[in-house]
N, C-alpha and C positions, 0 to 999 in steps of 0.2 A: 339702517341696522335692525330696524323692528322685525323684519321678513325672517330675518336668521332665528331668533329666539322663539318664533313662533310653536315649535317643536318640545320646546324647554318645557320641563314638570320639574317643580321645585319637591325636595326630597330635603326636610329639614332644611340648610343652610346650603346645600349642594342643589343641583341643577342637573337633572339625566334628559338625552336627546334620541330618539330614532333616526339615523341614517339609511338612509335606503342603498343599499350595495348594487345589485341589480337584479334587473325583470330578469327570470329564470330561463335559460334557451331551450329548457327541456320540454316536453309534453309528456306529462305523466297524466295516465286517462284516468286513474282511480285517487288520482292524490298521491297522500303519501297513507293512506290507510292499508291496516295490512300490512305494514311494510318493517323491514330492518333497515333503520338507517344508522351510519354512521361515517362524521363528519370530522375530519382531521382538522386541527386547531392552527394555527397561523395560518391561515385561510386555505389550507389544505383539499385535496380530494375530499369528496362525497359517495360513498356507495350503498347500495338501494338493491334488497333483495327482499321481492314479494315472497308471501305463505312460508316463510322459513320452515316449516313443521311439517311439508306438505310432503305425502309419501309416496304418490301415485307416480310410477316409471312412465305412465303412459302420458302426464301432460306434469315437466319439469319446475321449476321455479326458473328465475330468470336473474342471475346476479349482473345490478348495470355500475360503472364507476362513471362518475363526471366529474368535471373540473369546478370550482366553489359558484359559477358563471350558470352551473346545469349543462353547460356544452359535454356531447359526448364522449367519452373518451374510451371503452369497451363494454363490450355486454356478451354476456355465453350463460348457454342455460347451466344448472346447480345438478352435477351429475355423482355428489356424495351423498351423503347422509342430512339428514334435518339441522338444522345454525340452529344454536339459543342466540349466541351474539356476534357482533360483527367490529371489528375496530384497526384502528391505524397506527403503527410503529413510527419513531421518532423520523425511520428514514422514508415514509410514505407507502410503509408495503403493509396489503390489506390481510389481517387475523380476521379466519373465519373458523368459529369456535361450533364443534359438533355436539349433540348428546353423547356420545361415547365418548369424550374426553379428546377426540384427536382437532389438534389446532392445527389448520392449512394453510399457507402463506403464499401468497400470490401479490405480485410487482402492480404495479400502476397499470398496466398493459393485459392486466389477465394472464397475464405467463403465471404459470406452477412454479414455484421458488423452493419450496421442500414443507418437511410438514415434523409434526413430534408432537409427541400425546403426553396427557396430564397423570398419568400412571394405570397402572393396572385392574388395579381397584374400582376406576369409576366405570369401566367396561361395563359390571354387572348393574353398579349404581343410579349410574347417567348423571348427568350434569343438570342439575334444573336454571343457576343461574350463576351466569361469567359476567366479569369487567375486565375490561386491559386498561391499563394504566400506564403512565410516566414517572419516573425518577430519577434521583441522578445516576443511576445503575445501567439506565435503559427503559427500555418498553417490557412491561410486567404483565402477566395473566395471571389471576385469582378465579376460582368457581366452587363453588357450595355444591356437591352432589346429595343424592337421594337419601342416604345414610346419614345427611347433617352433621359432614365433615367439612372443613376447608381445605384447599391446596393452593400452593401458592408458588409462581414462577418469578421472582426478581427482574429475572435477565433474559428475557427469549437466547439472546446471543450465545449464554454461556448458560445452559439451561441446567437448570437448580432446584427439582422440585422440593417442598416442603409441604409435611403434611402438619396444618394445626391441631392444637388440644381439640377433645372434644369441647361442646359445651353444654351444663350441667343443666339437664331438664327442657334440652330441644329437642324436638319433636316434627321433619320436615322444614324447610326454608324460614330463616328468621324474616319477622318484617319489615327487614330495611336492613344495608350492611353497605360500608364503606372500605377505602384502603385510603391505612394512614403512613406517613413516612417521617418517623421523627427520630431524632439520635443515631443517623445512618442507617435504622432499620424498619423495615416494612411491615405494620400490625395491620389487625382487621377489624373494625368498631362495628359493634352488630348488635341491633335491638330484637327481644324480642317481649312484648307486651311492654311491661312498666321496667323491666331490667333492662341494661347497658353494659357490654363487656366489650374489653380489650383484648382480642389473641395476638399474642408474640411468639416465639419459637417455642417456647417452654411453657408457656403458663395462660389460663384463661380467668382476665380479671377482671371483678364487678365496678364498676364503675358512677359517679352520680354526677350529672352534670351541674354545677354550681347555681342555683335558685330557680330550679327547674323541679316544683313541689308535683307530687304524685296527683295532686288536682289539677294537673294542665292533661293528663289523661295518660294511652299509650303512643309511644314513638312509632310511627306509621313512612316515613321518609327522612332519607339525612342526604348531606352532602357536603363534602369540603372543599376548599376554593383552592382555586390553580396552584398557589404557592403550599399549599396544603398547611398553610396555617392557622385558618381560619375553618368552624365546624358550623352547620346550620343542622338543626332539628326540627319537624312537624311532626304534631300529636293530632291525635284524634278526633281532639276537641277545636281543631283552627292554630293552635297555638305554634309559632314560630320563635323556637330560642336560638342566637346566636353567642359564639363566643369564640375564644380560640381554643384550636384542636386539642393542646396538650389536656383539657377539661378541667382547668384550673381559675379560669376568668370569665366570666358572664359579658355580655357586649347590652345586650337587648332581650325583652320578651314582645313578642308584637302578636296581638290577637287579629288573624286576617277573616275571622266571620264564616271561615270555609271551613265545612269540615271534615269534605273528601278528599281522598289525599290527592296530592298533583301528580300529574304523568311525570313532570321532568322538575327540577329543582338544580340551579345551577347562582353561585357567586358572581355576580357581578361589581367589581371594582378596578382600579388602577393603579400602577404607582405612584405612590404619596396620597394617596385617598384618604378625600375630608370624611367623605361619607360611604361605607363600602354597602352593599345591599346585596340580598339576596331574590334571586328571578325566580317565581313559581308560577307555573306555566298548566291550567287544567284545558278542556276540550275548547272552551270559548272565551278562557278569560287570560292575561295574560297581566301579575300583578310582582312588582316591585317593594319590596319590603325592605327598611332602610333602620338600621341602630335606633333611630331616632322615633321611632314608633310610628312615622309615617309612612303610609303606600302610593303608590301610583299604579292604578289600574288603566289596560290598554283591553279592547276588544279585540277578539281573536274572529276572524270569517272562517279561517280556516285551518286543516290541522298541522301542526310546524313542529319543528326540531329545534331545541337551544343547543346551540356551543359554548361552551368555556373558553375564553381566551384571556390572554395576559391583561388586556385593559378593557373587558367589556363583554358581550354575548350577542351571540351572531344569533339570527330569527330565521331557519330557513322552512317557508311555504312553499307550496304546486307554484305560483305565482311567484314571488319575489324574496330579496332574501333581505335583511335589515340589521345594523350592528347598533342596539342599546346600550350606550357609556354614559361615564358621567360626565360633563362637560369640565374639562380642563379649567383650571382656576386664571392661567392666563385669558383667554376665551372669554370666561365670564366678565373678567375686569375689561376687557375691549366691547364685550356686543351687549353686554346690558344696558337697558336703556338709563340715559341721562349720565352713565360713566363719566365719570373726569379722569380717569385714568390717564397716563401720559402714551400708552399706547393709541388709547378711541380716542384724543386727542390727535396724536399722529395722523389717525386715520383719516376723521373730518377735514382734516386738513388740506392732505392728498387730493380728498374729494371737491374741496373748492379749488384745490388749485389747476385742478383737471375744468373745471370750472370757469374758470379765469378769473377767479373773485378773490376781492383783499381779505375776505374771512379767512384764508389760506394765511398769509402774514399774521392774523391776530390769533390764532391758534398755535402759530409756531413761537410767539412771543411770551405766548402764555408759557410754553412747555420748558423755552430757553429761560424764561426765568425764575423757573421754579429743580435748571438744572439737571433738566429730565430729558432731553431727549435722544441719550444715547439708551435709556432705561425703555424709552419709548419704540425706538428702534428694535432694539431686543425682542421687546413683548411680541412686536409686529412679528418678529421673524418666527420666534417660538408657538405663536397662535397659528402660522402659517402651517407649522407642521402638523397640527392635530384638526385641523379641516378636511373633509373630503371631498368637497365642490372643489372643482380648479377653478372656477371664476374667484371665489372668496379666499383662493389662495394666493391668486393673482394678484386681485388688492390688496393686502394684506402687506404680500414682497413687494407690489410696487411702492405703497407708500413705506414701506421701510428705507428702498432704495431712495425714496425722496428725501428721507428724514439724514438719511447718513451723509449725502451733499452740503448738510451744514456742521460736521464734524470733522475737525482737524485731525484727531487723532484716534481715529474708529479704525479699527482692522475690518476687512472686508473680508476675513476667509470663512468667519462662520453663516453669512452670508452665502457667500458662493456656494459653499459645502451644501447647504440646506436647497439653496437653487436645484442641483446638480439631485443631490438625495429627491426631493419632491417630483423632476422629472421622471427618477426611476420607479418612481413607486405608481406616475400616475399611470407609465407604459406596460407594469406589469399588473396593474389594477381593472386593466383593459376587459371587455368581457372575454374577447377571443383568447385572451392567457387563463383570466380567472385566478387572479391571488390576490385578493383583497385586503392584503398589511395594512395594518395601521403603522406610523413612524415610528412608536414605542414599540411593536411586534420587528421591526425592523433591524431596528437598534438592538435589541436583542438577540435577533436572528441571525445575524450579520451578514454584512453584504456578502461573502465567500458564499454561505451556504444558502443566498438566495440565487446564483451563481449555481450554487449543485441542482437548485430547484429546478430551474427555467432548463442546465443539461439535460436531467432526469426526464424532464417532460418534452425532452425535444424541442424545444425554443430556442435553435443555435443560434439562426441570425438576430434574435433579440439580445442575448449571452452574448454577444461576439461587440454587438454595437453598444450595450452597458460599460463591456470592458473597456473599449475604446474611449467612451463618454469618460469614464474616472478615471482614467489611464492605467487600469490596473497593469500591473507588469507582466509579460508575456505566458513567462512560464507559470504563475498563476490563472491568468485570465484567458486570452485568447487561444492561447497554446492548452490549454486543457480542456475547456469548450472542440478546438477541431480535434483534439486527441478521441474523447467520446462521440463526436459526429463521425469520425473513422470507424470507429470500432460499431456503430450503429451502420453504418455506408455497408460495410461488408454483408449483412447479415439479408440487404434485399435479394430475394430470389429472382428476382422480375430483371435484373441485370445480368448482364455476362461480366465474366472478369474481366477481360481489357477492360471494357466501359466503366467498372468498381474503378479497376488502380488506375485510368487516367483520369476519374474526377477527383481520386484520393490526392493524385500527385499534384494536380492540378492547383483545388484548393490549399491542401498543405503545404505543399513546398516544401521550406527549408527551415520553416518555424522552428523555433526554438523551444526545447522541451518536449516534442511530438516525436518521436519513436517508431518506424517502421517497422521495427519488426515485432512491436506489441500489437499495431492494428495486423499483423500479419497473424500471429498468437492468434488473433480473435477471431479471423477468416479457418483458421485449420479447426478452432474448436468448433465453427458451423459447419464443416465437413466438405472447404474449398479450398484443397490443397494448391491449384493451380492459381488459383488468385494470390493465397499465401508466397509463393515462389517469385509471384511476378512482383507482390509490394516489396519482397525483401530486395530484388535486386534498387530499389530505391536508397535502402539503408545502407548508412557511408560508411557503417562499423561494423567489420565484418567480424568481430566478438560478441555482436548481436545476433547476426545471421545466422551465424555455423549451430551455436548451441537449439535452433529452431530447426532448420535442417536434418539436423541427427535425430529432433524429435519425432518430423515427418518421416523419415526414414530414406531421406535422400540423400545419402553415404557421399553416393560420388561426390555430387555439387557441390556438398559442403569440403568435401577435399577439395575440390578444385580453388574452392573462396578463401580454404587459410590457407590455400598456397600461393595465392593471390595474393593472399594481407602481410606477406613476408614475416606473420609474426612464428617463431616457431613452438612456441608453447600452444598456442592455438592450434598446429599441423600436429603435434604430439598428441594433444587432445581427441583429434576426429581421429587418427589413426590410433590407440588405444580404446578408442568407440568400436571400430570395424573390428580389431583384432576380437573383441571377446563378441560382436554379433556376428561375424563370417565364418565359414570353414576354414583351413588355412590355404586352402587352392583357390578360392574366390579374393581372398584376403591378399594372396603375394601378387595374384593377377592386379588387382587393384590396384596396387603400389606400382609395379611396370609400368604403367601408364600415366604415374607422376612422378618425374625424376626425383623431385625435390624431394617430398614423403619419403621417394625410398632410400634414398640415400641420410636421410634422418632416423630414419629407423634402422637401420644400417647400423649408424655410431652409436644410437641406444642399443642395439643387440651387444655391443662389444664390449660394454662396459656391464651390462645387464642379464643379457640372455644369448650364452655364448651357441647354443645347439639350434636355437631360431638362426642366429647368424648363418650357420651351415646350410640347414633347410632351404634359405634364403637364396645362397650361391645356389644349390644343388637345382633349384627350381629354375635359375637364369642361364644356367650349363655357364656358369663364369668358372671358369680352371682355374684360372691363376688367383682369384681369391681366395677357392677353395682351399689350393693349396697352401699358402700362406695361413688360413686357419690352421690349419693340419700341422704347422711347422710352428705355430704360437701354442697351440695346443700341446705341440710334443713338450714345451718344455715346463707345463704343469703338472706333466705325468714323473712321478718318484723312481718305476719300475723301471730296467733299460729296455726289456722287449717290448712293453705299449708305447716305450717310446721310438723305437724305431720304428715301430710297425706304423706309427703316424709318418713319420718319415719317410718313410716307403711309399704313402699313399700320396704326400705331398708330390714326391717323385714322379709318382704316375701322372697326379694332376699338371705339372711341370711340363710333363714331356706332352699330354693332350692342350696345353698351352703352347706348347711348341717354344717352352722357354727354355734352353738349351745350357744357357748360365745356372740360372737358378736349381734345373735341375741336376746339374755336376756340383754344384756347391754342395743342396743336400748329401748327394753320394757319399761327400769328401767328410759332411759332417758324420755321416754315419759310421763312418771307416775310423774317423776319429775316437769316436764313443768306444766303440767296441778295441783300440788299441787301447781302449784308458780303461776298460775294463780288465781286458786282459794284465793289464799291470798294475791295477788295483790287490788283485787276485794273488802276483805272483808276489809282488814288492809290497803293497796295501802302503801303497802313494794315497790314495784319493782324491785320484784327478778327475774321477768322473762329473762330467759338464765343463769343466773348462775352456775355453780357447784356445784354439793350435797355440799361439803365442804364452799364454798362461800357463797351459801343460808345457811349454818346452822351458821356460822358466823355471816350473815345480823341476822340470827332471835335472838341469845343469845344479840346481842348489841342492840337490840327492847326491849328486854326483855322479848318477846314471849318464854318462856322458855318448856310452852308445845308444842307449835308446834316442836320446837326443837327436844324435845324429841321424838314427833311422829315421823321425818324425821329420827328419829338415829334407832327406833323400827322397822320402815318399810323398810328402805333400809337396816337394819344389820349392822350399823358403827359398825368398832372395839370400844369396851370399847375406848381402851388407845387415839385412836381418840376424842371422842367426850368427856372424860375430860379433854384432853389438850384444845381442844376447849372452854370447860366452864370454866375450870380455867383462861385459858387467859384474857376471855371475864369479867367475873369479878373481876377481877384484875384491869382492864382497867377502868369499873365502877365504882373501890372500894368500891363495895359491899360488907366488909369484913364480914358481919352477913351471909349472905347469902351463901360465898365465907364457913365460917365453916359447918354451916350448911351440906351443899355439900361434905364436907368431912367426915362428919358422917353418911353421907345417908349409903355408904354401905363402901369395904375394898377398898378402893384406887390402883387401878392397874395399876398406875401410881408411886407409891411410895409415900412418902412426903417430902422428899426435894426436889420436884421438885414446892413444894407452899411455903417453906423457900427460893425461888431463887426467884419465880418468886414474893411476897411478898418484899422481897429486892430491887429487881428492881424497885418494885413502890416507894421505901423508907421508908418502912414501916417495921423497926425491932420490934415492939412491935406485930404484928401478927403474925411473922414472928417470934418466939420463941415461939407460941401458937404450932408450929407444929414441935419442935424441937425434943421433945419428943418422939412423933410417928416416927421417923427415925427411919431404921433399923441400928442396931448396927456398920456395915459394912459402913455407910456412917453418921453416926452421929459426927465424927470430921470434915467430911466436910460441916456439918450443921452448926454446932459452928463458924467453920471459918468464913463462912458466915456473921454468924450475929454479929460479933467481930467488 
């Protein structure tokens, strides 16, 4: 166990370790001298742009991104304005901040993403010095221009500029300034000589940090820690105060001997931290400063970049890259030497029993009797996580695994879990990925969004084989992995479209949660319509398909697919698209050539748009619909002459139908109208619009009785019609003279008990045995009954 601790500097009571992450794949010929760097935190990209300042069109700067490994990942020369600084957004896309105040945002890949400037103002000013930042808002931009004002962006996403107070008696760039986030809202802690102030939205305020006497000199560097609860200061004089940010609490004053100030200055500690420290980092020396008033210094060969990160500070050189933490308290209790812990108990244990040796049984005896070796177990497991050699994590599980053999009642799932978690972390810890997590950076990160990471950077078949490893469920995991390896698939030029949509279909299938016609979406917005057409005919919902279709502008197709999908709200839908993008003569042609559409737009005309209706027929030479309009039409017209004049034209269309019936019926209605007008006029009946039968009705209870009978001579009433109708009618009168009368006029072809019923019904048996008589023989005991 000696080998491990070799690494260890004691720091007070706590223990910090160098880890070496990896030899760097890059070849940078000058170092990193000269250079902008900046290194996204849970082991994120790296980007590196030599001479930021440099203005010569004739020989560019060179902006390169790599992955945390140094493997390459883009480079394009710097074809804007001069960078002050360079920084990375929560979702890994690179801020690249101009003197003129415009910030340009570029994806992992060098793609141009969009851009937005810091205001108007700093145009004339320039920007002398920018940070981006984190908080729970978002990714932030702050910069100090030439006029020794601050601005301040919260939210790239939902951009909010802010301009801060001034402040009272500066004079060009303070020296040293931070961003703090306390109370929900984002101030700016800015020294300048022996003062300290606070800018908030409204007010700029003096400030003194708690035992930090004006004899430790002026503030020359600050910086607050990840969680941004914690604040460090350097003065002039060497002197390093910490404390927490709100500047209410002192922690430490640590005199480091130095009196130049340091390039970089960064928090080093962890969750649950015995001992948090802060890293200051000059040309050659690289020194650890701990609450406790003690340092640890490291020699620097060469020049490096610190990171911030949640439990420690990544060291990245030309050469190699290194992650200084503090060593985990379980850690310590396992690999210190002479440990009794029940863990480094465990562990010797394993190792004799790998051994063959009964030291293995007196190690396990010791641990069982003292009740510990599910504690022991544990430790094993939990020190497993915060290793990054896989051999020493290997150990570690194994003898856990060993330890848990003699426990009845040990769950195995956090075991497994951490098996499973430790494999992913050492495959994407790989150099050829480059994400160097720590388990606590993990835990925090969550697996989902290491899942967005490995998408983002194209790592499908790694993404695809993790999901599988946890069994994440589809429509999370795999299903969204090939959703983005589609919508990336389309966008290779170097392919033809069959080749795209049979590897899309190929690999995809019938996945669950994957969407054809969004990888379709993503081919039309690269400007490949003809692949977009071919992945849709993939997609089984043609509620997906059509509303893409109508986007590309392919009318027909998509009529033809909701006429396919039987659905009809769908066919209403693309035909209401064509209606208002077509002429009306490209439009009715359209519909011809899909029965179903048109005859759906047909019954929406009837109910909707009665003169489309028309247009419609008039376009297909259908006559006899037309005429039928023309004949539904007449009778919403009030006037008689617009109304017959429809009528008349139905007639025509009638007789160019060759409908022979329908046009003599018109005639006959029109013949009608105009006698009902005429006796409106003469008698002011107001029969007009009635029914042959209705008007002869109105006229027998008038007692127009020759009109009557004109109407029954000219239009042809059946007999048995129009004496049902006169008997009724006089009945109702009780006309019974007239009522006999009428039945001697001529033979009744009606019979006669049908005037002994109807008779009765008025209550009237004495008439109503007037006609018993004339029964025929066959229904004269149902006469009798009758009038019984």
């Amino acid at each position: 166990m000696a080998f491990i601790t070799a690494n260890w500097n004691p720091l007070g009571e706590a223990f910090y370790r160098k880890a070496e992450l990896y030899e760097m794949c890059w070849s940078l010929r000058d170092g990193l001298r000269d250079c902008l760097v900046a290194a996204a935190p849970y082991g994120g990209p790296i980007a590196l742009l030599r001479e930021p300042l440099r203005r010569s069109p004739s020989s560019r700067p060179q902006l390169e991104i790599y992955s945390a490994s140094g493997v390459s990942i883009t480079s394009f020369p710097w074809k804007s304005g001069p960078v002050v600084q360079l920084g990375w957004t929560i979702n890994d896309e690179l801020l690249c901040i101009q003197e003129d105040g415009s910030v340009l945002i570029y994806d992992l890949f060098g793609s141009f993403k969009r851009h937005f400037s810091m205001g108007q103002e700093v145009v004339q000013s320039q920007v002398l010095e920018a940070k981006v930042f984190h908080s729970p808002y978002g990714t932030g931009v702050a910069i100090v221009t030439g006029s020794s004002r601050f601005t301040l962006a919260t939210n790239i996403d939902d951009l909010k500029l802010r301009r801060l107070p001034e402040v009272p008696g500066l004079q060009g760039p303070p020296s040293c300034w931070a961003i703090l986030t306390q109370d929900r809202q984002t101030k700016v802690l800015l020294a300048t000589g022996l003062d300290l102030y606070i800018l908030d939205n409204t007010s700029c305020t003096a400030v003194c940090p708690p035992g930090l006497g004006p004899q430790a000199g002026s503030i020359v560097h600050m910086c607050v820690s990840f969680s941004y609860k914690y604040l460090a200061l350097f003065t002039d004089t060497g002197h390093l105060w910490t404390g927490l940010s709100h500047l209410q609490d002192k922690m430490s004053e640590v005199d480091t001997k130095v009196r130049m100030p340091p390039k970089q200055m960064v928090w080093c500690r962890r969750p649950k931290s015995q001992q948090p420290s802060v890293v200051l980092m000059w040309d050659r020396l690289l020194l650890v400063a701990g609450v406790c008033n003690d340092t640890i210094q490291f020699p620097l060969e060469d020049q490096c970049i610190c990171v911030g990160e949640l439990d420690g500070v990544r060291i990245i050189s030309s050469t190699n890259q290194e992650l200084l933490q503090e060593v985990p308290l379980v850690c310590q209790d396992i690999f210190k030497i002479a440990s009794m812990a029940p863990g480094a108990l465990l562990l010797e244990a394993h190792r004799e029993y790998e051994k063959s040796s009964q030291k293995a049984d007196e190690y396990l005896r010791e641990i069982k009797e003292q009740s510990m070796l599910g504690e022991a177990v544990r430790q094993c497991v939990e020190a497993a996580v915060h290793e990054y050699d896989s051999s020493t994590q290997k150990s570690l599980l194994r003898a856990a695994s060993f330890g848990k053999c003699f426990l009845t009642d040990f769950s195995p799932e956090p075991f497994v879990s951490t098996c499973r978690e430790m494999r992913v972390l050492n495959a994407v810890r790989d150099a050829s990925v480059g994400l160097p997590l720590t388990h606590t950076q993990f835990k925090q990160m969550t697996l989902q969004v290491l899942i967005d990471r490995l998408v983002y950077r194209q790592f499908y078949p790694l993404a695809i084989e993790i999901c599988r490893y946890l069994k994440i469920p589809d429509y999370q995991g795999v299903s969204r992995v090939l959703k983005h390896w589609a919508s990336c698939k389309v966008q290779q030029k170097d392919l033809s479209d069959e080749a795209i949509a049979r590897a899309v279909c190929l690999k995809v299938g019938d996945s669950p949660g994957v969407s054809y016609s969004h990888i379709a979406a993503k081919a039309y917005e690269c400007g490949r319509t003809e692949l977009a057409i071919k992945l849709l005919d993939y997609e089984a919902r043609s509620g997906e398909q059509v509303p893409l279709l109508l986007k590309m502008k392919r009318s027909q197709l998509a009529l033809s697919k909701a006429v396919e999908s039987g659905d009809t709200d769908l066919v209403y839908t693309v035909v209401s698209y064509l209606k208002n993008e077509m002429n009306r003569g490209d439009f009715f042609m359209t519909l011809r050539n899909q029965p179903v559409a048109l005859s759906l737009y047909r019954q929406f005309c009837k109910l909707q748009e009665q003169e489309t209706l028309k247009d419609l027929y008039n376009q297909d030479d259908d006559h006899q619909e037309l005429a039928n309009y023309y004949v539904t039409a007449s009778y919403r017209e009030k006037r008689l002459e617009t109304r017959l004049s429809l009528l008349q034209a139905a007639v025509d269309e009638y007789n160019k139908a060759k409908n022979e019936f329908a046009a003599k019926a018109t005639e006959e209605e029109m013949r009608l109208l105009r006698f009902q007008r005429k006796l409106d006029d003469e008698k002011g009946a107001g029969l007009l619009g009635l029914s042959l039968q209705a008007t002869m009705e109105a006229l027998l209870s008038l007692g127009l009785h020759k009109q009557a009978e004109q109407l029954y001579r000219d239009f042809r009433v059946p007999d048995k019609r129009y004496w049902w109708l006169k008997l009724k009618s006089l009945a109702e009168k009780e006309e019974w003279e007239e009522l006999e009368k009428f039945s001697k006029s001529k033979k009744s072809p009606i019979g006669y008990l049908a005037f002994v019923e109807v008779c009765m019904k008025s209550n009237n048996k004495y008439e109503a045995k007037k006609y018993v008589s004339r029964v025929t023989p066959e229904q004269k005991v149902k006469a009798h009954l009758a009038v019984r």
